[in-house]
N, C-alpha and C positions, 0 to 999 in steps of 0.2 A: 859348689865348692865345699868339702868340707871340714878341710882345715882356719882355722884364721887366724893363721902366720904363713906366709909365702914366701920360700926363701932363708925362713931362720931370720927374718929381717924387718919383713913388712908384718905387720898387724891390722889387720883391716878394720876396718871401721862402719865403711856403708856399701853398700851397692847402687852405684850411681846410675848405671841402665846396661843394657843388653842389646843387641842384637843377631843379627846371623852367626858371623864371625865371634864375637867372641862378649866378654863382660867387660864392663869398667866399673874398680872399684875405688872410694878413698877409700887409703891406706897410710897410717906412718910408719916414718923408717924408726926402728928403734935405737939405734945407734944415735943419727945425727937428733932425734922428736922433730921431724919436721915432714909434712901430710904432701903428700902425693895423689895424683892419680895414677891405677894402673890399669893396661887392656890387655887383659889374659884372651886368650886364645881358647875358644870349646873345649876340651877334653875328647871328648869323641871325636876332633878333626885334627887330632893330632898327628895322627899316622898318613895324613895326606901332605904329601911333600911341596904339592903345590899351593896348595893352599896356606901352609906353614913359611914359605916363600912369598905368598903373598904377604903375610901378614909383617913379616921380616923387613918387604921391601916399605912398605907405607913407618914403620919408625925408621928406616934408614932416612928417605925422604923429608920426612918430617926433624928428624935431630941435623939433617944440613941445613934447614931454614931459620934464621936467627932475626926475627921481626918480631913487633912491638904486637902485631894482629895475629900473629900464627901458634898456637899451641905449642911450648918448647917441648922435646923428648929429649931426655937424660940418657936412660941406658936401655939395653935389652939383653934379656938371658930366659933363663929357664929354669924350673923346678923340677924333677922329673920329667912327668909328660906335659906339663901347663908351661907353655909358651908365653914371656909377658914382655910388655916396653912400660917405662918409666916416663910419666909425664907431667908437665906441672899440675897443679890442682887449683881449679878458679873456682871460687866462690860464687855463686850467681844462678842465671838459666839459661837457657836456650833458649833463639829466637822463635822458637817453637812453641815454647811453651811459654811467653809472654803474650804472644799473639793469639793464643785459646782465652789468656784473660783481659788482654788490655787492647784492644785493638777498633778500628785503625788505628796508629797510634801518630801523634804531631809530625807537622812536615819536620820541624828542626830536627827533631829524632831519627825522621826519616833518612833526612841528607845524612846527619852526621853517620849513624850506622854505616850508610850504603857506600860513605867517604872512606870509612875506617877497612870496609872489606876488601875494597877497591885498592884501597894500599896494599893490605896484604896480595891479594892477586897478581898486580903489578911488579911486586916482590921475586914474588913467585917464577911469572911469565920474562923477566929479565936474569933469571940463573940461566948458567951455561952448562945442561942445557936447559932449555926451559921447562916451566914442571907447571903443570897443567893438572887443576882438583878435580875436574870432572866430574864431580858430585855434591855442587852447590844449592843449599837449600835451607829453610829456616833450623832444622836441627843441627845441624852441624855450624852453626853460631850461635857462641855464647856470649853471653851480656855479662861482663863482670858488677855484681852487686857493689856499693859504694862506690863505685867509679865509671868515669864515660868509656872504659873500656869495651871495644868489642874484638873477641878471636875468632879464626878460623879454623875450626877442628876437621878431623879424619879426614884423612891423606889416603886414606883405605884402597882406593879405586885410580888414585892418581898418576897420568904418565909423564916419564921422562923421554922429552923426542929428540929422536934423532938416535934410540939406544935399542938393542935389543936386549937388552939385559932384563927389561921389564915388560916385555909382552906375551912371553908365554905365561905370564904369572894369570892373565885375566882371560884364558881361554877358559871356558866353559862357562863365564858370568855374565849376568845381564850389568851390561858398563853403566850405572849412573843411576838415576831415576825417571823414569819415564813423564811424569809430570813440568819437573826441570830441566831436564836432557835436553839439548840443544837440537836440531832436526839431523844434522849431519853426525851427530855423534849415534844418533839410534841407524843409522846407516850403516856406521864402520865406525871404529876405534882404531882407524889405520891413517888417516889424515886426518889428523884434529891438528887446533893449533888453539891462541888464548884465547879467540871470539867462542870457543867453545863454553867457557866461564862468561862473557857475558851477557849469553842469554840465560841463561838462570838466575843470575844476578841480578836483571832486568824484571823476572819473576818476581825474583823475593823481594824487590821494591813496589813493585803492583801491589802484593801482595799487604806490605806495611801500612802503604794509602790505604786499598780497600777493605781491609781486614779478613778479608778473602780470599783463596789463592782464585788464578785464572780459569786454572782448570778442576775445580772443584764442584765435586757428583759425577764424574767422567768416568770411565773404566780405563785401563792401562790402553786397553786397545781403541779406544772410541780416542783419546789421546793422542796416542801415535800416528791415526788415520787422521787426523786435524793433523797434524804439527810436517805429515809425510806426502800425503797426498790432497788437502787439500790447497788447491792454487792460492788461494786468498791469504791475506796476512792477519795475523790474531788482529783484535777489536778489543781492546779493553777497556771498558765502560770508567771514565774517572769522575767522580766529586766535583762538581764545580767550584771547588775549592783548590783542589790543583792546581797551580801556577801552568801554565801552559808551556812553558820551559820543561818542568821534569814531566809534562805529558809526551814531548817530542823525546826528551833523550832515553825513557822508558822504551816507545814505543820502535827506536831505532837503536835499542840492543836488544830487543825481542825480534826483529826483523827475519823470517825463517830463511831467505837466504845470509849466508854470511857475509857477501860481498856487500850489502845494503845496512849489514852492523857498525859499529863503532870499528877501528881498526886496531886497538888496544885498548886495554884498561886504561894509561894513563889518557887517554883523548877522555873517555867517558868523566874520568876521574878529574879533569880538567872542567870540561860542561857542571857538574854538580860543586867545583867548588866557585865557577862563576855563578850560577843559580843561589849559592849562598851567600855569597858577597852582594846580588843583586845585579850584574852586570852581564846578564847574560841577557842575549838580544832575543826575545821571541816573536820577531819579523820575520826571522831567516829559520833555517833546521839547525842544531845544532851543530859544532866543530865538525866540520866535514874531511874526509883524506883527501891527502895533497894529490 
């Protein structure tokens, strides 16, 4: 970019990261001095309309979501050719990049995190209709600095079911992350439903215990072939420090069928905040469907 003003309004300040899609910058408004983040849109993918729809639909999505865990969007407009949405700005990092420095990191940590995401989710997966992130992974959570804060960011890839208002936006894209994807989602992005959120969720808790993701030195496709066609159910080696309670409700939202997963987040969500009360029975498997 080579202005730094956007808008006649924003003033940038940092570039907070990048990827395919587009930049996120902090920026303050000059009007109100009060610091944003914004995700502009490439410049060169400007001229693709679907793509520009996609980007459109993920701050629509995201500005309907009003939770304590979910990344609020303000507004969206444009600059010329730079496409951008307005969003809050959290001081902090990513679950991503805490777990390059700090990891494994405490079971408390563990829960509380994986409790905080869980909410948002559940949030999410109880809209009418329901909204499904589909691209749940340590980057896309942020850990707010001075506080027990955790958010769920980029909405980027996420559906609303039961619509079609949002599915021709994700033809031509690979739906999710192949490491976190869920087995039926690298299938089809035609029947998903919120079990699809928490097997990656399930991940990115292995992931905090071990300090290592599950699938880590794998290639996208030596991945997919575990996750698609091999019969067997993942093995994740845990710490004998792992309470055997979040061993069972880890390894039964990682389940590659879905009918053998949690049946909502709130169930999971429920299991983990008995595991931290201490009152979860690990005789039996965790809260089972009715």
């Amino acid at each position: 970019m080579n202005a730094d003003v956007i808008a006649d309004k924003y003033e940038v300040l940092a570039e907070l990261g990048r990827g395919g899609m587009g930049r996120v910058y902090k920026a303050r408004h000059r009007g109100l001095n009060k610091v944003y983040a914004l995700k502009m849109l490439h410049e060169h993918l400007a001229d693709d309309a679907s793509l520009i729809e996609r980007f459109h639909n993920e701050a629509r999505i995201m500005a309907s979501l009003h939770h304590a865990h979910i990344i609020q969007v303000f507004d969206i407009d444009r600059d010329a050719d730079r496409h951008y949405f307005v969003m809050e700005y959290i001081e902090g990092q990513t679950l991503s990049d805490v777990l390059k420095h700090r990891a494994p990191l405490p079971l408390a940590e563990v829960i509380r995190i994986s409790s905080q995401i869980s909410q948002a989710l559940d949030y999410a997966h109880r809209q009418e209709p329901p909204i499904i992130h589909r691209d749940i992974k340590p980057s896309n959570i942020m850990l707010e600095a001075g506080t027990d804060r955790v958010v769920v960011t980029d909405f980027g890839i996420a559906k609303l079911l039961d619509t079609e208002s949002t599915r021709h936006t994700l033809t031509g894209f690979t739906v999710g992350t192949p490491s976190y994807a869920a087995p039926e989602q690298l299938r089809s992005t035609s029947d998903l439903d919120g079990r699809a959120d928490i097997f990656p969720l399930g991940l990115v808790m292995y992931e905090m215990l071990a300090g290592r993701a599950l699938f880590e030195n794998m290639t996208p496709e030596e991945i997919i072939g575990q996750k698609l066609f091999d019969p067997r159910e993942l093995t994740p080696a845990f710490d004998t420090s792992v309470p055997t309670g979040l061993q069972q409700i880890i390894r039964r939202a990682i389940a590659k069928n879905r009918e053998q997963r949690y049946p909502s987040v709130a169930a999971l969500l429920d299991d983990l905040q008995q595991l931290g009360a201490g009152t979860l029975s690990t005789a039996t498997s965790p809260t089972q469907s009715p």
